[in-house]
TIBA-248969 format. One record per residue (C-alpha): z, x, y. Coordinates in steps of 0.001 Angstrom, whole numbers, padded with zeros to 6 digits. Layout:
N
+---------+---------+---------+
!       w !       u !       v !
+---------+---------+---------+
!       Z !       X !       Y !
...
+---------+---------+---------+
//
This chain:
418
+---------+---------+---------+
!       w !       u !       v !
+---------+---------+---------+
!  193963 ! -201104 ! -046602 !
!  196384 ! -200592 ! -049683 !
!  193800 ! -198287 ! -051366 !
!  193469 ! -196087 ! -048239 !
!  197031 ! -195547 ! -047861 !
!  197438 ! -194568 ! -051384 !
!  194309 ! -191949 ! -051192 !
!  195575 ! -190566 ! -047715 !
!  199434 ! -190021 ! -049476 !
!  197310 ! -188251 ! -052623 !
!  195813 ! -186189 ! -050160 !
!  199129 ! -185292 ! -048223 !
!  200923 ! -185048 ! -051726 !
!  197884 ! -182170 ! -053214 !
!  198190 ! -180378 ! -049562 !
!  201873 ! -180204 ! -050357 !
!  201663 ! -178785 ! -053710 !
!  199085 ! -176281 ! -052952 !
!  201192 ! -174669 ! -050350 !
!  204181 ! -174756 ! -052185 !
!  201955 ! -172770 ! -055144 !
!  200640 ! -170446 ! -052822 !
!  203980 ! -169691 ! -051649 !
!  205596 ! -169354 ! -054374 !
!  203196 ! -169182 ! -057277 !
!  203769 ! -170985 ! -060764 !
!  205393 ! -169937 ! -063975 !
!  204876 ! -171057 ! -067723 !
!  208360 ! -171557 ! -069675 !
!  207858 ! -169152 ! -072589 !
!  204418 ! -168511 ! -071638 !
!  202666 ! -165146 ! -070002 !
!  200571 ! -167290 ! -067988 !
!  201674 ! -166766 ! -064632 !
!  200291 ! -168449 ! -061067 !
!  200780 ! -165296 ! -058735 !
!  201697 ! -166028 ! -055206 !
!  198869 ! -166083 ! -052775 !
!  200333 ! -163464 ! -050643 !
!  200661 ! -161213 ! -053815 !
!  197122 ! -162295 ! -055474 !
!  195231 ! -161230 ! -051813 !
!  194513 ! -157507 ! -051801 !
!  195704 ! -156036 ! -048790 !
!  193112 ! -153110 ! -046582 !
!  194327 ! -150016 ! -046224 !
!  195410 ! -151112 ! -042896 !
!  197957 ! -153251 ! -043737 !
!  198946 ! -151513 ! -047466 !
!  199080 ! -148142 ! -045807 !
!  197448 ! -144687 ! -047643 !
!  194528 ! -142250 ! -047222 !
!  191049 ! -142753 ! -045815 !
!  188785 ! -139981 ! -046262 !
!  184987 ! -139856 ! -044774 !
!  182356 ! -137458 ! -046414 !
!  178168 ! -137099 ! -045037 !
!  175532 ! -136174 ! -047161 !
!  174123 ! -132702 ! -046257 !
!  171047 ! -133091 ! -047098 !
!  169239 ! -136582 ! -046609 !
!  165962 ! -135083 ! -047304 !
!  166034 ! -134324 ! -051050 !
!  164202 ! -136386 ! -053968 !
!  165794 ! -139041 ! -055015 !
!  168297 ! -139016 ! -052409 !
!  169427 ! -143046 ! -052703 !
!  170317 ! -142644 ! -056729 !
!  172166 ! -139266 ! -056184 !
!  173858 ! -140665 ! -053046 !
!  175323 ! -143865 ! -055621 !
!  175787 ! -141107 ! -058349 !
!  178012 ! -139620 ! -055903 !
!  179982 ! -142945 ! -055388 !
!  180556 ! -143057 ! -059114 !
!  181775 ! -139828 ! -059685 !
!  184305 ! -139692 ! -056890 !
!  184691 ! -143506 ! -058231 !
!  185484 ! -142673 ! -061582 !
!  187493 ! -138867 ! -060535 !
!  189853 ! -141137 ! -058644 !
!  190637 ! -143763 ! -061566 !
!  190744 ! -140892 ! -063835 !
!  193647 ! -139600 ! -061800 !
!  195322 ! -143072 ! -061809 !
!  193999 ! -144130 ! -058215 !
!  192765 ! -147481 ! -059883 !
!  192893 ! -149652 ! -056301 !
!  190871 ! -147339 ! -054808 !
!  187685 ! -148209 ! -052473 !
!  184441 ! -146117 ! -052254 !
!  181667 ! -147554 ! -050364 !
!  178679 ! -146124 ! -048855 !
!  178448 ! -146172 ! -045103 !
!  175541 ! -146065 ! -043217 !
!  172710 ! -144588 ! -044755 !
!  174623 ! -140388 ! -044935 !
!  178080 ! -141439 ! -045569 !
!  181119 ! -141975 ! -048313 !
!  184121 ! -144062 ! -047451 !
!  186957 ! -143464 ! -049522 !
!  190340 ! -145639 ! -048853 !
!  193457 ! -145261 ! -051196 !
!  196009 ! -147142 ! -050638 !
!  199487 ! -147425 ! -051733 !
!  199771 ! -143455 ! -051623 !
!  202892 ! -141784 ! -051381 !
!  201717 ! -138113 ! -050676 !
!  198589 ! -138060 ! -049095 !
!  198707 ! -134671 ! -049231 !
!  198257 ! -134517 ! -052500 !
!  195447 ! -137369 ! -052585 !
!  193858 ! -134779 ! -050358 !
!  193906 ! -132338 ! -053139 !
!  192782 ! -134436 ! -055583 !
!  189791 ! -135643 ! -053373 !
!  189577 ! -132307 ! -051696 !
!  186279 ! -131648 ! -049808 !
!  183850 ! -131357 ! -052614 !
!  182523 ! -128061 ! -053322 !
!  179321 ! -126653 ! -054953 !
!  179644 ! -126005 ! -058769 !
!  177830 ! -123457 ! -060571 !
!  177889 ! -122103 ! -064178 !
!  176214 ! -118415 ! -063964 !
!  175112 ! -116416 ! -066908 !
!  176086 ! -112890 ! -067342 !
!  172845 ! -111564 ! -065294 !
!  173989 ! -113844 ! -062360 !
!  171308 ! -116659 ! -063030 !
!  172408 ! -120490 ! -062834 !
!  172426 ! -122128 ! -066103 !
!  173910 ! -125671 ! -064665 !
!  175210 ! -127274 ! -061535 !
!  177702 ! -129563 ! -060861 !
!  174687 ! -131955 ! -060677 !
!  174463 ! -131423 ! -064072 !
!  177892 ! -132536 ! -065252 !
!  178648 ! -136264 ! -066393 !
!  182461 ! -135657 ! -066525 !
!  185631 ! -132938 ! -067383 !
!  189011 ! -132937 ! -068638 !
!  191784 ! -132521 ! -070490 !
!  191397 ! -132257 ! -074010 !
!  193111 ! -130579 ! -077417 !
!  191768 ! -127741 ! -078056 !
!  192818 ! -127050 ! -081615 !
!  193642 ! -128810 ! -084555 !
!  197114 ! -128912 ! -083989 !
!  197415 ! -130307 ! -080640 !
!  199491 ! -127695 ! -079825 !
!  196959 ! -126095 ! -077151 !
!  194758 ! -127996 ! -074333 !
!  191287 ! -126965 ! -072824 !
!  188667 ! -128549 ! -070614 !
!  186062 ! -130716 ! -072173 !
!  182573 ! -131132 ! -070559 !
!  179379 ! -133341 ! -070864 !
!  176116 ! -132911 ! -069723 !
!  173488 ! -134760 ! -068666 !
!  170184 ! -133806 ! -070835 !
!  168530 ! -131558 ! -068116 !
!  172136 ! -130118 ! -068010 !
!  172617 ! -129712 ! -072231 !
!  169331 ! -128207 ! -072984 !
!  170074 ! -125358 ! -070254 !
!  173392 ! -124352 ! -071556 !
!  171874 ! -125077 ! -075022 !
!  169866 ! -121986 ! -074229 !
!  171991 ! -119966 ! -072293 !
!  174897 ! -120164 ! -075383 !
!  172153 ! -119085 ! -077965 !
!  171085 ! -115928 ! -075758 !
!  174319 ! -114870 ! -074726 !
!  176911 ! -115534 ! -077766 !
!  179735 ! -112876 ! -077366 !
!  179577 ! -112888 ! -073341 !
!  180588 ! -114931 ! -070514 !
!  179236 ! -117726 ! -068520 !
!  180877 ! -117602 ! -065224 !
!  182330 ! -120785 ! -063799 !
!  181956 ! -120251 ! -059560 !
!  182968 ! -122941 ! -056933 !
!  181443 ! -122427 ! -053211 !
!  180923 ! -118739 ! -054890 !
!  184251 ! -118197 ! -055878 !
!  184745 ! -117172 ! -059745 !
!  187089 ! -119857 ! -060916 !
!  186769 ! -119033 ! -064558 !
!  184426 ! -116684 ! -067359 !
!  184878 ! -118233 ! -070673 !
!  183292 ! -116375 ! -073508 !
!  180343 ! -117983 ! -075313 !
!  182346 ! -118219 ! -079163 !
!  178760 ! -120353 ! -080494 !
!  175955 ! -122039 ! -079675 !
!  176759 ! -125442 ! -077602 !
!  174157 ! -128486 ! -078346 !
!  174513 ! -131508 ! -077944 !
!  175986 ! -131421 ! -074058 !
!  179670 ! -131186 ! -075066 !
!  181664 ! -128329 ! -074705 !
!  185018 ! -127385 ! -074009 !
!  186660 ! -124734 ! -072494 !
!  189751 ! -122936 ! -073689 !
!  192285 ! -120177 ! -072387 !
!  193519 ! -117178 ! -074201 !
!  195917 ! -116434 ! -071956 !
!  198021 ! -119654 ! -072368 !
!  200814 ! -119309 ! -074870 !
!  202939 ! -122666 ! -075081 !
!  201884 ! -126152 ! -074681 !
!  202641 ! -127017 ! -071079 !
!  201170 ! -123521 ! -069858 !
!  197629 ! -124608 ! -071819 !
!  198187 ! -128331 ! -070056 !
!  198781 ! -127133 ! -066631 !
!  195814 ! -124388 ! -066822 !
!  193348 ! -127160 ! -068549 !
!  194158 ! -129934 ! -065760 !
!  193647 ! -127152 ! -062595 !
!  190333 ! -126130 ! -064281 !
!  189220 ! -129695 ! -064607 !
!  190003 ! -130689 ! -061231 !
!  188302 ! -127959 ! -060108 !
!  185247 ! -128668 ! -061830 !
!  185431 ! -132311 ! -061392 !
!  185681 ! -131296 ! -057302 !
!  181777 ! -129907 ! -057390 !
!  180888 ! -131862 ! -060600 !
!  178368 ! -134143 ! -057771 !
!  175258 ! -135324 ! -057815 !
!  174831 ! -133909 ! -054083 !
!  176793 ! -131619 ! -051793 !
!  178555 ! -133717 ! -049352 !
!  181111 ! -132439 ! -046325 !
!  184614 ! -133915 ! -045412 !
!  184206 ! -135652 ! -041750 !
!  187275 ! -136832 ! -041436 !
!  190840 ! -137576 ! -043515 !
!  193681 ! -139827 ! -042031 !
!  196914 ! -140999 ! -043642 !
!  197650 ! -144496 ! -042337 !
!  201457 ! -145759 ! -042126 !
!  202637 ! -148753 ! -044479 !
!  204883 ! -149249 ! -041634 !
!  202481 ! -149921 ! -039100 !
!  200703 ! -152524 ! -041738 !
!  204208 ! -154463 ! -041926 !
!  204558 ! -154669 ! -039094 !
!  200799 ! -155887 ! -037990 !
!  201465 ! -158542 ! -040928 !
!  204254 ! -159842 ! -039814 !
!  202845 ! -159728 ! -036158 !
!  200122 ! -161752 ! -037522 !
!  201723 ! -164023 ! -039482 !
!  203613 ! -165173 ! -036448 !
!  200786 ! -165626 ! -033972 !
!  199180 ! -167266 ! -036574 !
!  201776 ! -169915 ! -037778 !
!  202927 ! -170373 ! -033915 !
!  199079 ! -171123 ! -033150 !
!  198399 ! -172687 ! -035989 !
!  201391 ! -175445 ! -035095 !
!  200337 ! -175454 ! -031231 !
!  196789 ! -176458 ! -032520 !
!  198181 ! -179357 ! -034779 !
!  200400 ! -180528 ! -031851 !
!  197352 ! -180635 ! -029419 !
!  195237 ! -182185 ! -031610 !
!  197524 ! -185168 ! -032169 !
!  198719 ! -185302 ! -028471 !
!  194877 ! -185708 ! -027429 !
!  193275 ! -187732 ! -030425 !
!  196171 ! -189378 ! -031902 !
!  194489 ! -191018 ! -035173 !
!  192015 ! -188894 ! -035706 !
!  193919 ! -186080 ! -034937 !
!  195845 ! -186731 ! -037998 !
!  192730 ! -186429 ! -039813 !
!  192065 ! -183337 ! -038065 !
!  195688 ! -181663 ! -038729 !
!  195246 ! -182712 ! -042502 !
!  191392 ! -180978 ! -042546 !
!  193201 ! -178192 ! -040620 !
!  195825 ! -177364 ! -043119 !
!  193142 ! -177460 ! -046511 !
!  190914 ! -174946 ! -044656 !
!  194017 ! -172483 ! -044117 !
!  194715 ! -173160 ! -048065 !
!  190968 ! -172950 ! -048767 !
!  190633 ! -169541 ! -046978 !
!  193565 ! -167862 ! -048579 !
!  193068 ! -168841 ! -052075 !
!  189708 ! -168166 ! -051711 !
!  190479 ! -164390 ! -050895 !
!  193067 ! -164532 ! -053689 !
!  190291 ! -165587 ! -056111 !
!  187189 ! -163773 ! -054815 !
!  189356 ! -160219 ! -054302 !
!  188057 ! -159453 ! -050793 !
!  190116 ! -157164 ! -049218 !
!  192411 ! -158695 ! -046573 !
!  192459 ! -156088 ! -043557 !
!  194196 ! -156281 ! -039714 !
!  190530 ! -157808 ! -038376 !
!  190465 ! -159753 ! -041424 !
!  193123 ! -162044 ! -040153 !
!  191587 ! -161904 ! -036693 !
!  188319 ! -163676 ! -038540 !
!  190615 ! -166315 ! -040156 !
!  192593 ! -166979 ! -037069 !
!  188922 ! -167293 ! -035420 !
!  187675 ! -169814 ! -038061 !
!  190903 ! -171952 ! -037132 !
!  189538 ! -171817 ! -033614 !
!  186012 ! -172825 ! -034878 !
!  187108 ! -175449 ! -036757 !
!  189351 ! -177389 ! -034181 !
!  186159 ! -176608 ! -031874 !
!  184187 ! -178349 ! -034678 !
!  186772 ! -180922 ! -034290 !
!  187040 ! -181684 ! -030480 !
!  182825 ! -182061 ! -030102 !
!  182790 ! -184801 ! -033391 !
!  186476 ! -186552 ! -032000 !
!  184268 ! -186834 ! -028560 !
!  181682 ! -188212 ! -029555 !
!  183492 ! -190510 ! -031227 !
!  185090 ! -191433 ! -027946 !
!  181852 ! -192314 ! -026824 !
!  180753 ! -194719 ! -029451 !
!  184037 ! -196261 ! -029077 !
!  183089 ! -196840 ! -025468 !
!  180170 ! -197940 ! -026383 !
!  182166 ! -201105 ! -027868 !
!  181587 ! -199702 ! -031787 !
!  184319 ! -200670 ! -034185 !
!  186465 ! -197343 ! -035444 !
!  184365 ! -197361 ! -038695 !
!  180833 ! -197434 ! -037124 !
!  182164 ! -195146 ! -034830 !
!  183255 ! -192405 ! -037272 !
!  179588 ! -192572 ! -038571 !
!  177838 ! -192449 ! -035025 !
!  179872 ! -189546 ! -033924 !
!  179511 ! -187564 ! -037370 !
!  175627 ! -188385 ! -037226 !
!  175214 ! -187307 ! -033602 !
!  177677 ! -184201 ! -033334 !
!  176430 ! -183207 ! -036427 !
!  174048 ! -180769 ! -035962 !
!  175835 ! -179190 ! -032804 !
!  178430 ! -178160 ! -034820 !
!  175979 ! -176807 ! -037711 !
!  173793 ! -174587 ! -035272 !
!  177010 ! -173249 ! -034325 !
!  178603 ! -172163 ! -037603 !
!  175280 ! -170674 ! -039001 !
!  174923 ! -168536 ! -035451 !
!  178195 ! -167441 ! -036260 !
!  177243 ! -166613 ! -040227 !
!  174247 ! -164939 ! -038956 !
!  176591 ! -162433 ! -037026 !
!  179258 ! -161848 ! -039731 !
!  176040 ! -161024 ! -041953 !
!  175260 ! -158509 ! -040217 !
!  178118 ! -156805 ! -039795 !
!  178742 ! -157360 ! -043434 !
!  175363 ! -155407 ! -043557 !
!  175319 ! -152977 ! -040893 !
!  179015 ! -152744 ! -040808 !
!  181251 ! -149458 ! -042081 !
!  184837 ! -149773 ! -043026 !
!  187378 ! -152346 ! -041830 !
!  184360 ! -154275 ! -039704 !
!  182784 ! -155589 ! -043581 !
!  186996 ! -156785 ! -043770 !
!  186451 ! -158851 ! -040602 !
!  182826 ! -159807 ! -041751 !
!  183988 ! -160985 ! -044804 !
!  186958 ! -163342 ! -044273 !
!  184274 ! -164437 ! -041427 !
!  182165 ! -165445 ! -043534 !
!  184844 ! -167173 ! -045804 !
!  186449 ! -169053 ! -042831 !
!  183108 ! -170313 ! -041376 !
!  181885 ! -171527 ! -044249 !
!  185441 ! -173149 ! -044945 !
!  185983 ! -174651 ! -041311 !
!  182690 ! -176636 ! -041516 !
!  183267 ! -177946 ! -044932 !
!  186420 ! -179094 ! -043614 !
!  185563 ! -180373 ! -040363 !
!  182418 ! -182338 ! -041258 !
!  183207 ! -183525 ! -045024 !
!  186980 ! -183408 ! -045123 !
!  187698 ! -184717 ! -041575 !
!  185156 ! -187106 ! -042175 !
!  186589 ! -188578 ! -045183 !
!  189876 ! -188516 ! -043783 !
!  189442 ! -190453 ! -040722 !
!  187177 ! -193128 ! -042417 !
!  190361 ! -193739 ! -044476 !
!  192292 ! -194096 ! -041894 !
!  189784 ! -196326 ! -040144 !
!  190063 ! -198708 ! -042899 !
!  194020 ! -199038 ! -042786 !
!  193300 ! -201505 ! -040208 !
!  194682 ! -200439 ! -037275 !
!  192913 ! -202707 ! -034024 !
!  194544 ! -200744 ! -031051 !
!  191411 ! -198674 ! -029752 !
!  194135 ! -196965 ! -027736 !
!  195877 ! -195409 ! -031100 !
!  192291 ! -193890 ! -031677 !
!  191548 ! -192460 ! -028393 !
!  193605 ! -190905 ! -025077 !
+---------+---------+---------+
//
């Protein structure tokens, strides 16, 4: 009896200090080691965090290849965006056509949508109007110094080797003219060949800049221009929406409310109805929240608006999980059982009810983890997190819980059962 007591207080005394961590984190005295906050460690959708979502399609589905250039696509807007300082930002494949890109945290989504812009089709032409390279052709651009000095900047380029043997050529034939630079047929720029480029890395300069900054500002326009058709595939904006970091406050804190004024109902009920156990029950109740949310601190997964709709839905599941083990349970105890066989009955028996259930409900957040496009993978995936958390919980924890207090010797069937 003593050692359950002491166990059950351990338990209540961890469950304590893991929400007061979560809350409120943990710092090291003259240390940089630093326990964030839950709520600061979970990375918020683009829902909640507010910013720019942009949606492109693949124009042509049909072309060789098509799956490597679509995910070559994904890693050059991927690595465009970091390159601009857009580090948080998401780019996913949708479907089987389409690009999802989410920024959050954006001021100006305006001039996101420059930055992003709807990608265009990049050409480099030679002076009899042929194509040397396309954009296809281009690992990366940017700024660069362009002299010794670092007084002047220009736009550095690399190839890929289809790309660099091409404009290997094209420099040796045609030293002394230009190769045109055209976006969506548009002549952005006509550099002069000054000597023969090998290697696939060139750069391109401007005589026309005089000072620093005007070099700087000409160099980074160029680049983002060529970085904007510098794709593995011509794809076409569908869609671009700026979402409020107002509205995702306030859907938080919305949330947050519903969820800690259900989450108490729920603890109430369950001790009002199973009295004993449902201490076990409100204990189990409150490691699964903790599990949940420091798993999504840990793991990374996004945290969206249907996010918290699948964790509020795992609470559900698990008090669901709950009520079919506490009743059978009831019925063992009917059946004259003492508390402890009882607690092993009713596990064995509700058991595998409450298993089917859960993986039915994996099975479905799988798919839409699959299948799904955009904030449905958020609800998928803290889904999948909460059901896997609410039966751990309400078969092992609960479990262990109530055999404890089983064991502290309490003979009043009615302190067990309504």
């Amino acid at each position: 009896m003593k050692k359950s007591l002491i166990k059950l207080v351990i338990v209540a005394v961890l469950i304590v200090v893991a929400a007061v961590l979560a809350l409120n984190g943990l710092h090291f005295a003259n240390s940089p080691r630093y326990l964030k906050p839950v709520a600061e460690a979970i990375s918020l959708g683009l829902d909640l965090r507010g910013g720019v979502s942009t949606e492109y399609i693949a124009t042509d589905t049909t072309m060789d290849n098509y799956d490597s250039l679509l995910e070559g696509t994904v890693s050059a807007l991927r690595t465009r965006l970091t390159n601009a300082g857009f580090t948080e930002a998401n780019v996913a494949v949708q479907g089987t056509d389409r690009i999802l890109v989410e920024i959050p945290d954006v001021d100006d989504p305006e001039e996101v949508a420059r930055i992003i812009g709807t990608p265009a089709h990049l050409e480099f032409r030679d002076p009899n109007g042929e194509v040397v390279v396309e954009g296809k052709d281009i690992k990366a651009a940017g700024v660069q110094y362009a002299n010794d000095e670092k007084t002047l900047y220009g736009v550095g380029f690399e190839l890929n080797a289809e790309g660099s043997k091409a404009f290997e050529n094209a420099t040796r034939e045609f030293i002394g003219q230009s190769i045109s630079i055209y976006l969506d047929d548009e002549l952005i720029s006509a550099p002069t060949v000054q000597t023969v480029i090998s290697g696939g890395n060139g750069i391109i300069t401007s005589s026309s800049s005089s000072t620093s900054e005007d070099s700087y500002n000409w160099a980074k326009d160029l680049a983002m221009l060529i970085q904007s058709g510098a794709l593995p595939m011509d794809i076409a904006e569908v869609e671009t929406r700026a979402i409020s970091a107002t509205l995702g406050i306030e859907a938080i804190d919305g949330a947050v409310i519903a969820g800690i004024v259900g989450l108490i109902l729920v603890l109430i009920f369950m001790l009002v109805m199973y009295r004993l156990p449902g201490v076990a029950a409100d204990m189990a109740l409150l490691i699964y929240v903790l599990i949940v949310f420091y798993a999504l601190a840990i793991t990374g997964a996004q945290l969206t608006l249907q996010g918290i709709a699948g964790i509020l839905l795992g609470i559900g599941m698990a008090v669901d999980a709950n009520v079919v083990i506490f009743e059978r349970f009831r019925e063992e105890l009917k059946e004259g059982r003492t508390p402890l066989n009882a607690v092993k009955f009713g596990f064995r028996n509700a058991g595998r009810a409450v298993l089917d259930s859960n993986v039915t409900t994996l099975i479905a957040a799988v798919v839409l983890m699959i299948f799904g496009t955009g904030t449905i993978k958020g609800f998928a995936t803290t889904l999948m997190i909460s059901i896997i958390a609410s039966y751990f919980t309400a078969v092992l924890i609960t479990r262990g819980l109530l055999i404890l207090i089983c064991k502290l010797g309490f003979t009043n069937r009615k302190l067990y059962t309504r």
